[in-house]
N, C-alpha and C positions, 0 to 999 in steps of 0.2 A: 427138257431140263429147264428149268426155271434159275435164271440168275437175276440175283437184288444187289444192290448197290449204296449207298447212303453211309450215314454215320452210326455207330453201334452202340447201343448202351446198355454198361454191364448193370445188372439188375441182383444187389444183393439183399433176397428178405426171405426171409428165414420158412413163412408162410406158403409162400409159393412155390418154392425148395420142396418142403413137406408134401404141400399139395402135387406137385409135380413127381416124385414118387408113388406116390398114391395113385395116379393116374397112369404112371408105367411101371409095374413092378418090375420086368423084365431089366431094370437101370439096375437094380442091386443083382442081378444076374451078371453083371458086368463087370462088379465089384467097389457100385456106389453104396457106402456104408449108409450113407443119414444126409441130412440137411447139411451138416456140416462137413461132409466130404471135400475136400480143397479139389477133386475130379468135377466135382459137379456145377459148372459154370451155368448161368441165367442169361438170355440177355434177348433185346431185340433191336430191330431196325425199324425207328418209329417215323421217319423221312426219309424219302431216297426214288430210286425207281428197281422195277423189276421189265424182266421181259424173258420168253421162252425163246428158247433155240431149239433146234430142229438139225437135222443135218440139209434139209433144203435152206437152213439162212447159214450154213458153214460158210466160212472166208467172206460173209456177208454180213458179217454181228453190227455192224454199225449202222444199217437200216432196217435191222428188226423192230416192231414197232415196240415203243415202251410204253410205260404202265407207271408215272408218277405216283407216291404218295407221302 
């Protein structure tokens, strides 16, 4: 499993909404209407770290190696 970390930024444009439908229709399978769905949140993590966990780093999460960016 892969955990990130960082600061989140909510991404509201109307385009990438769109596009982003188009790319998974299965969303309105879900019962995402359109770009303008109040369900349908955008966002990314553009600084921060990531790192994978395993159950060999269980009760061990704090020297798993990370992954800045």
């Amino acid at each position: 499993m892969m955990r990130v970390s960082g600061a989140v930024e909510i991404l509201d444009d109307a385009t990438l909404k769109s596009r982003l439908l188009e790319d998974r229709p299965w969303l309105r399978d879900i019962g995402i209407s359109g770009p303008d769905d109040p369900g349908l949140g955008v966002f990314r993590v553009a600084h921060g770290e990531a790192y994978f966990w395993t159950m060999a780093w269980n009760m061990q999460e704090a020297e798993a190696p990370r992954v800045r960016f």
